[in-house]
N, C-alpha and C positions, 0 to 999 in steps of 0.2 A: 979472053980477058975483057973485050969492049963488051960481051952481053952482059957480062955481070955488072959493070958498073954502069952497065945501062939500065940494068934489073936494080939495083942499090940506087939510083940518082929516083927511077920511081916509085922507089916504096920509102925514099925520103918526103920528095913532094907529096903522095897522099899522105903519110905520118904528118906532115907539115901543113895539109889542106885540115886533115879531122882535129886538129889541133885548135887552131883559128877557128874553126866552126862548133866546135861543143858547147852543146844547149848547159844552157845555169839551171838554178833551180826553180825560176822564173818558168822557166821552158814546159818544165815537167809538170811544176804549177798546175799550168794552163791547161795541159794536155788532160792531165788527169782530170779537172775540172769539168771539162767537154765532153768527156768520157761520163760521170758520174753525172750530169744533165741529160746527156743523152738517156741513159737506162731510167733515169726518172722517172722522166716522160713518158716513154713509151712504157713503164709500168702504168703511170697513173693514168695512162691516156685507156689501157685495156678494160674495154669492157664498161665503158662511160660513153652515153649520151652526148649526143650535140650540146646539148644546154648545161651540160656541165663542165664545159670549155673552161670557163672561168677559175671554176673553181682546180681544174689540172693544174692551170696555167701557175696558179696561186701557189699549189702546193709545191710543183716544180720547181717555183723562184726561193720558197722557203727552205726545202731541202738540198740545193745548191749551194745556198748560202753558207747554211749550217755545216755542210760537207767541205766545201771552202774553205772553211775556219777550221774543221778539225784536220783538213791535209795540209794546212800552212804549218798549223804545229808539229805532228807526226814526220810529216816527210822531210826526209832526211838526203840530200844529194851528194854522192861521193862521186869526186871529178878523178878520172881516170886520165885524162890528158887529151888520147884521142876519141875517148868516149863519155860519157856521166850514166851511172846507176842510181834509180830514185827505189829507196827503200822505205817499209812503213813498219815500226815494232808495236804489234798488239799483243798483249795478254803474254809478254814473255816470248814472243816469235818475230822473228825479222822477215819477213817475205819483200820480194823482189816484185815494182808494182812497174816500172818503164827505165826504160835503156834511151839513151840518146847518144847520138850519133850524127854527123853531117848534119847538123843543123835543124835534125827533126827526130820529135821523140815517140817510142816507139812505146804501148801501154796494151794489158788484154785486152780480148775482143768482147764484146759484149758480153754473149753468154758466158765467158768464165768470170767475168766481173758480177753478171746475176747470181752465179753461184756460187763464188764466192760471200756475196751476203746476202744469202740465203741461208748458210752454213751458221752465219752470226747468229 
């Protein structure tokens, strides 16, 4: 009888910890942002010259931006309690883009993210 309520008292504390700590939509924001900068970049950076630094530089800050602006509107955060799912609905599809949890959100890894827009 004492392990179980000793199994019940910690799977209330962590129920109780992911609770207090689930990322807003801020969170997921950010994350995806970082994500969609990252792959940028290192598209724009392939296969470019040194001296065309600038001009990377430039278009990575433009395409952030713009990417920015269409994931504030798109993304949509349903808070689960002890966790948040960040969703985006294109062309009539809802796909699943980050999960957050304990305070850090979790988004695809590069390559599915290139190919996913790629596919676009």
């Amino acid at each position: 009888m004492k392990k179980l309520l000793l199994f019940i008292l910690i799977l209330v504390a962590v129920a109780g910890v992911c609770v207090v700590t689930c990322p807003d939509k801020e969170a997921h924001s950010e994350a995806l942002k970082d994500l969609v900068n990252t792959v940028l970049t290192e598209e724009l950076a392939e296969g470019e010259s040194e001296t065309d630094a600038g001009f990377v530089a430039f278009g990575s800050m433009l395409g952030t931006g713009l990417a920015g602006i269409a994931l504030d509107n798109t993304l949509k955060v349903e808070n689960h309690f002890v966790c948040s799912v960040g969703t985006i609905t294109y062309a009539g599809k809802t796909k699943i883009v980050s999960i957050g949890i304990l305070n850090h959100v979790f988004t695809a890894d590069k390559e599915d993210f290139k190919q996913a827009l790629e596919s676009l």
